[in-house]
KEPA-886936 format. One record per atom (N, C-alpha, C): residue number from 1; residue in one letter; x, y, z. Coordinates in nm, 4 decimals. Example, Ala and Ser with C-alpha at 12.3 -4.5 7.8 and 13.67 -1.06 7.14 Angstrom:
2
+-----+------+----------+----------+----------+
| pos | code |        X |        Y |        Z |
+-----+------+----------+----------+----------+
|   1 |    A |   1.3190 |  -0.5690 |   0.7800 |
|   1 |    A |   1.2300 |  -0.4500 |   0.7800 |
|   1 |    A |   1.3200 |  -0.3300 |   0.7800 |
|   2 |    S |   1.2850 |  -0.2250 |   0.7080 |
|   2 |    S |   1.3670 |  -0.1060 |   0.7140 |
|   2 |    S |   1.2900 |   0.0030 |   0.7870 |
+-----+------+----------+----------+----------+
***
This chain:
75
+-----+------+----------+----------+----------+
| pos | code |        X |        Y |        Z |
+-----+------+----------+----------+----------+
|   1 |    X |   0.3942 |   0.1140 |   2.5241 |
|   1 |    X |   0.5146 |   0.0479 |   2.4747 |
|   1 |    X |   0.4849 |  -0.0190 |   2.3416 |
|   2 |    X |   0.5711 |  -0.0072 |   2.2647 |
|   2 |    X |   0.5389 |  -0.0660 |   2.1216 |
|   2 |    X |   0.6668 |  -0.2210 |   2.1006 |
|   3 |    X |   0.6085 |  -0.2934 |   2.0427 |
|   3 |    X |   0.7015 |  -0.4277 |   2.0625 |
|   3 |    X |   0.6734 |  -0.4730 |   1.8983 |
|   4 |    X |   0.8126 |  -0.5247 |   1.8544 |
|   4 |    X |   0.8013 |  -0.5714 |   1.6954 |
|   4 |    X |   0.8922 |  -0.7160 |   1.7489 |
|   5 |    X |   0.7856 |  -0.7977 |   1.6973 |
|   5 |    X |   0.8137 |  -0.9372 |   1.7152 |
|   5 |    X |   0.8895 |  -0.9447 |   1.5576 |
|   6 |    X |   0.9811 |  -1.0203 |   1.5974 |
|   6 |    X |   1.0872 |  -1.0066 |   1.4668 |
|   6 |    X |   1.1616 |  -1.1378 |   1.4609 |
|   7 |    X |   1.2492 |  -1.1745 |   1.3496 |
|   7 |    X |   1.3461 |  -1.2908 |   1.3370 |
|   7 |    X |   1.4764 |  -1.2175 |   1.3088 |
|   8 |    X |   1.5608 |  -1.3192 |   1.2928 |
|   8 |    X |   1.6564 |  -1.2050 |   1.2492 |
|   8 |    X |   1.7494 |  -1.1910 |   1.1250 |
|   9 |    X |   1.6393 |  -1.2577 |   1.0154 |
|   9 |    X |   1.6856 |  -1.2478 |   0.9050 |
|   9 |    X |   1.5618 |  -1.1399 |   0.8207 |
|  10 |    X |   1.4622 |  -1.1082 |   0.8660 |
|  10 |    X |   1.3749 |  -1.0662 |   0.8174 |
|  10 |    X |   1.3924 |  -0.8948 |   0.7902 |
|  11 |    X |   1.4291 |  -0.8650 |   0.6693 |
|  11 |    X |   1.4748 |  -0.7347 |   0.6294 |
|  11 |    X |   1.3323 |  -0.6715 |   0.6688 |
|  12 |    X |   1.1977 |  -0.6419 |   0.6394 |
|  12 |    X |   1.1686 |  -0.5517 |   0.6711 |
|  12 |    X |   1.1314 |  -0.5251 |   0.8422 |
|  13 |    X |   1.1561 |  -0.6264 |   0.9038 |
|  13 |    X |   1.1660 |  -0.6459 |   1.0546 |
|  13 |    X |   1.2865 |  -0.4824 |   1.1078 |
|  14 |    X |   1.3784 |  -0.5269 |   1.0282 |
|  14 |    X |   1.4494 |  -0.3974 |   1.0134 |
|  14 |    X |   1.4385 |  -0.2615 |   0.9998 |
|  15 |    X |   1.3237 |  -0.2425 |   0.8904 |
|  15 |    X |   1.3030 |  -0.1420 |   0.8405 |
|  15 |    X |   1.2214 |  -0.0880 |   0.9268 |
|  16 |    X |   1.1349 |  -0.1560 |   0.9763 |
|  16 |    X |   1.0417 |  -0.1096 |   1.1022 |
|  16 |    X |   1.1434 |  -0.0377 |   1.2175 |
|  17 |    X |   1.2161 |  -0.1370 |   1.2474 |
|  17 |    X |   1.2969 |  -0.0606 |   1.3839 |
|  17 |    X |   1.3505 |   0.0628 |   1.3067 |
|  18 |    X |   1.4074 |   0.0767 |   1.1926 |
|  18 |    X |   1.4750 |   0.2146 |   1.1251 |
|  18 |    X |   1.4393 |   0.3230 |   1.1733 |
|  19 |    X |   1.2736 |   0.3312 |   1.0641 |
|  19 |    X |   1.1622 |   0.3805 |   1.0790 |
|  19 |    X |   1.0964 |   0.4867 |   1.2165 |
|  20 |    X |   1.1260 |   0.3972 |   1.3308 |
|  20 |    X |   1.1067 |   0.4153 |   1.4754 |
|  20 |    X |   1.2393 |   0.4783 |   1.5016 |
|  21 |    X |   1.3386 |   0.4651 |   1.4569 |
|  21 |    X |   1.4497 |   0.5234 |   1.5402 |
|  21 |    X |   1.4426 |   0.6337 |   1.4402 |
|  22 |    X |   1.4018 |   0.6705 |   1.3077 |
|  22 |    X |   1.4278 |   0.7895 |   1.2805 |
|  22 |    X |   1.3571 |   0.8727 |   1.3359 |
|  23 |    X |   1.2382 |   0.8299 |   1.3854 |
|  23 |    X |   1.1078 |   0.9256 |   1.4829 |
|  23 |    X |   1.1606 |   0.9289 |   1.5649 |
|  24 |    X |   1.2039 |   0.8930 |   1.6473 |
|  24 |    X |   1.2378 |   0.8608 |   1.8216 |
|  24 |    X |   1.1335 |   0.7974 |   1.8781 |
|  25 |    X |   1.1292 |   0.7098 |   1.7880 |
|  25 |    X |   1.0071 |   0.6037 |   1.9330 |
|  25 |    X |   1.1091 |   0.4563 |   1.9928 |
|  26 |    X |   1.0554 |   0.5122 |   2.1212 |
|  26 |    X |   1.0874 |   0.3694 |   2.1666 |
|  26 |    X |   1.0393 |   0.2500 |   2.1466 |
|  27 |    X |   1.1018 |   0.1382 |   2.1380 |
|  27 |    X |   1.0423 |   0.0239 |   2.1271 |
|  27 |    X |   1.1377 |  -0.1086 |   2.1606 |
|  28 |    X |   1.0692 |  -0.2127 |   2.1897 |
|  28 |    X |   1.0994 |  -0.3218 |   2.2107 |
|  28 |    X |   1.0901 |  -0.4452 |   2.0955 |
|  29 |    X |   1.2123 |  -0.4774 |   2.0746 |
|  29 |    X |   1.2639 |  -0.6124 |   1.9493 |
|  29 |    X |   1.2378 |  -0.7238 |   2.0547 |
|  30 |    X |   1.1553 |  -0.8106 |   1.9987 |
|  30 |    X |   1.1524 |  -0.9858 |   2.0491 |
|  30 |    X |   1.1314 |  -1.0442 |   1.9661 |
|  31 |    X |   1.2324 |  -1.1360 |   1.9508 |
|  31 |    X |   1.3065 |  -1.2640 |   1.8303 |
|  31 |    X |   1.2253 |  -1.3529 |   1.9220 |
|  32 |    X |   1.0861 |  -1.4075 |   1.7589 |
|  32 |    X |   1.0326 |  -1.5292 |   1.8056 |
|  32 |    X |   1.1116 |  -1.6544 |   1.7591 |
|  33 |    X |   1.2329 |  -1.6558 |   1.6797 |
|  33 |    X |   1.2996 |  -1.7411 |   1.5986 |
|  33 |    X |   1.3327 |  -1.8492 |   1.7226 |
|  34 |    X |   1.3540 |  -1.8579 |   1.8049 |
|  34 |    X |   1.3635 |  -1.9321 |   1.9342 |
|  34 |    X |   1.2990 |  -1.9784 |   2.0468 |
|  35 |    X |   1.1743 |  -1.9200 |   1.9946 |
|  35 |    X |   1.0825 |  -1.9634 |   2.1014 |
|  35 |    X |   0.9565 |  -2.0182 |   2.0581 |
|  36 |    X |   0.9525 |  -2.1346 |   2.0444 |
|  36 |    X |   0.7890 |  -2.1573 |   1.9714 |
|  36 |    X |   0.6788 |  -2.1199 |   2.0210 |
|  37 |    X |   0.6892 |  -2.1446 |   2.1822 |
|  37 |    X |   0.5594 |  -2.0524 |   2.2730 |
|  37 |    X |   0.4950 |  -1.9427 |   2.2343 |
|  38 |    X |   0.6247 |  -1.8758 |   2.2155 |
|  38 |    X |   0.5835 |  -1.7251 |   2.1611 |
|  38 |    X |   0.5390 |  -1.6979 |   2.0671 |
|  39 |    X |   0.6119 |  -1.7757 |   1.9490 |
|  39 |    X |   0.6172 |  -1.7745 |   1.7832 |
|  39 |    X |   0.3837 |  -1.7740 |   1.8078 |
|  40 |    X |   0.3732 |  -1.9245 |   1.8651 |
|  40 |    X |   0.2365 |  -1.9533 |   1.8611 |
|  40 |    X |   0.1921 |  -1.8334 |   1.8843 |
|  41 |    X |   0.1886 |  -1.7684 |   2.0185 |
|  41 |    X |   0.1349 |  -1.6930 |   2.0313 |
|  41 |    X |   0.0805 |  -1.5239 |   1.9437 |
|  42 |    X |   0.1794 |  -1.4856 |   1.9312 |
|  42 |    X |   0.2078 |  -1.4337 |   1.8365 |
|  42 |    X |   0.1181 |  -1.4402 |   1.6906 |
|  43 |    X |   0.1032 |  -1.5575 |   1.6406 |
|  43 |    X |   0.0213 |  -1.6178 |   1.5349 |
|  43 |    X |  -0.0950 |  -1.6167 |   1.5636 |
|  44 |    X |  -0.1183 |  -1.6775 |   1.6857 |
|  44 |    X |  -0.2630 |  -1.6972 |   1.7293 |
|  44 |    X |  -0.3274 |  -1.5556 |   1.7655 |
|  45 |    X |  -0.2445 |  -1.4711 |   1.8208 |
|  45 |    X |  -0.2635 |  -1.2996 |   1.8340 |
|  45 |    X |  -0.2723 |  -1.1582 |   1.7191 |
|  46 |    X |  -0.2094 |  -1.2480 |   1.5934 |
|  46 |    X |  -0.1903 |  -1.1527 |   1.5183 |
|  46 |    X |  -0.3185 |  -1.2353 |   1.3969 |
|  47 |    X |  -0.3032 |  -1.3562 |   1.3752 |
|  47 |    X |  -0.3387 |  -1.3965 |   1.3017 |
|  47 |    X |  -0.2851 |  -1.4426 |   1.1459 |
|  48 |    X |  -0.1362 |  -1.3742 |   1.1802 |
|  48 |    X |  -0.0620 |  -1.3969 |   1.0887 |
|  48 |    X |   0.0766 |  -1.5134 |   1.0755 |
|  49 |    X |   0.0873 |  -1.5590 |   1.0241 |
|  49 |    X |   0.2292 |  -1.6657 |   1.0018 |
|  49 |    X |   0.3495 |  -1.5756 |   0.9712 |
|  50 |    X |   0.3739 |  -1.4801 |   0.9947 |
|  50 |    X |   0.4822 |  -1.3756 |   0.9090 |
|  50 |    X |   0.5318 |  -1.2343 |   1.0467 |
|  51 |    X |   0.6403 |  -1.2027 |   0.9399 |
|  51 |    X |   0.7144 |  -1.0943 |   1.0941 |
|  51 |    X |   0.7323 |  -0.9565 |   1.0039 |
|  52 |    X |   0.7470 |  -0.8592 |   1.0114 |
|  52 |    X |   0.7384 |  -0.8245 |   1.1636 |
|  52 |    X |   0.5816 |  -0.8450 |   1.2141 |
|  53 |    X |   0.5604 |  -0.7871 |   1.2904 |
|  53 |    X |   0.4388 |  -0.8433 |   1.3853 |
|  53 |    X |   0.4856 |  -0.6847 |   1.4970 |
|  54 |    X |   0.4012 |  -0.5351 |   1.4708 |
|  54 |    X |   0.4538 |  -0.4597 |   1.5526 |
|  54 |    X |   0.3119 |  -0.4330 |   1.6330 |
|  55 |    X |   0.3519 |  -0.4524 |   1.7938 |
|  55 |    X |   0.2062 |  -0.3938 |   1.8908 |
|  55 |    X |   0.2066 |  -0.3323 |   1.9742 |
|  56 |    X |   0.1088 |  -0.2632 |   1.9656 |
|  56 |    X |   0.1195 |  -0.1203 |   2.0697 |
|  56 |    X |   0.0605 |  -0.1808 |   2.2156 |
|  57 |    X |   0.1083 |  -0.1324 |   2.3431 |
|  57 |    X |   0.0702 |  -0.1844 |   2.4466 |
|  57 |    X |   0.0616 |  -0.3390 |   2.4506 |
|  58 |    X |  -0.1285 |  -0.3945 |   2.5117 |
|  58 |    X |  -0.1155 |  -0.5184 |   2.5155 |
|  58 |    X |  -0.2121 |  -0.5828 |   2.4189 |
|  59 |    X |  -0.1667 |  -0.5471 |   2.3030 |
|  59 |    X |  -0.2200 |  -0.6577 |   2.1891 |
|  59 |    X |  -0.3710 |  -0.5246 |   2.1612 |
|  60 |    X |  -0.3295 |  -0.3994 |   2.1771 |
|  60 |    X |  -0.5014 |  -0.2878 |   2.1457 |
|  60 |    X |  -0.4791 |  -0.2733 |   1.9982 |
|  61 |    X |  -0.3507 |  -0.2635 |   1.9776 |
|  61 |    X |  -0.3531 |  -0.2065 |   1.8406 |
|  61 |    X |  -0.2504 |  -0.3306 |   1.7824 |
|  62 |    X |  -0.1916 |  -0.3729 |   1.6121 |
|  62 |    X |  -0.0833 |  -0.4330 |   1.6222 |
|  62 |    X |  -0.0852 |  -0.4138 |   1.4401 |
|  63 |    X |   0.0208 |  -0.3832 |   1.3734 |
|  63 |    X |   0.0488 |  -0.3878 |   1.2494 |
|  63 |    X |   0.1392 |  -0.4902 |   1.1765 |
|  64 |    X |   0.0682 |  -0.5749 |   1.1095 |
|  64 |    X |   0.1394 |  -0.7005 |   1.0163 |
|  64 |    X |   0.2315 |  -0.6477 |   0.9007 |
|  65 |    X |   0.3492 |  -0.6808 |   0.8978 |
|  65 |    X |   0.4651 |  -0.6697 |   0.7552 |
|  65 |    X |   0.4766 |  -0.5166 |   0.8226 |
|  66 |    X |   0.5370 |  -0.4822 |   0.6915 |
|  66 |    X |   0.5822 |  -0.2938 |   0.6834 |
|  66 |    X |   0.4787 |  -0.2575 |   0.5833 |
|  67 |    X |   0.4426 |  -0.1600 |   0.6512 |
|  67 |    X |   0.3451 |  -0.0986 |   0.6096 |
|  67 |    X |   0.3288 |   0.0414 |   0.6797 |
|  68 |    X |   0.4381 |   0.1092 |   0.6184 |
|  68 |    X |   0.4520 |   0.2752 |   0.6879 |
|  68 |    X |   0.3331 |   0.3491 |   0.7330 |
|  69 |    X |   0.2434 |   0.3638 |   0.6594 |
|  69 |    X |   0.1486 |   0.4395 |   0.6525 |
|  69 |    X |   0.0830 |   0.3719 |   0.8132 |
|  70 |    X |   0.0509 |   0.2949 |   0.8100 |
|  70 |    X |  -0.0394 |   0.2103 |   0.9511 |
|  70 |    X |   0.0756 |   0.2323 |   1.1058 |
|  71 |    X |   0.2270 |   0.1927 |   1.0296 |
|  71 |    X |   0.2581 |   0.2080 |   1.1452 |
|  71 |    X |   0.2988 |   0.3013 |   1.1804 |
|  72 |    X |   0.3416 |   0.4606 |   1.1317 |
|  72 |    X |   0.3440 |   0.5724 |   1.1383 |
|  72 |    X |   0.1974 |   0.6362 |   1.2491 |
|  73 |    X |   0.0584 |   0.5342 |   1.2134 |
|  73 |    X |  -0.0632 |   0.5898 |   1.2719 |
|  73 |    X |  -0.0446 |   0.5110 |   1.4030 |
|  74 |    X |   0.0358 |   0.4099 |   1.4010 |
|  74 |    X |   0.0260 |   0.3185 |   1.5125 |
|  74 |    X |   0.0799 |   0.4510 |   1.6722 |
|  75 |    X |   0.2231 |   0.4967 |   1.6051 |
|  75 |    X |   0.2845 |   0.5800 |   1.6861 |
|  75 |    X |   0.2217 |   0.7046 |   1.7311 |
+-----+------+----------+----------+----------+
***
């Protein structure tokens, strides 16, 4: 399962889901904009302060911002 931690003002948060729906991959959107638990987590997991935030399974693989090329390899 692939999951893009997202807000929902964040345009390339978008572009990621696009991206995936022009492939046909499934995936799962979770808006950390509401949850600080998560938000932390998330940060503390990715290492990053910033969204999208996309991860494959449970945290094996995970790609920071848009960055086609990585997440094209992610899929």
């Amino acid at each position: 399962m692939i999951r893009i931690y997202k807000t929902p003002t964040c345009v390339y948060c978008k572009s990621v889901a696009k991206l995936f729906d022009m492939k046909g991959v499934k995936y799962e959107l979770v808006d950390v904009s509401e949850d600080p638990k998560l938000r932390q987590e998330v940060i503390e997991k990715s290492g990053a302060m910033t969204v999208p935030v996309t991860v494959k399974g449970d945290w094996e693989e995970f790609v920071i911002g848009w960055q086609p090329a990585k997440l094209l390899a992610l899929i």
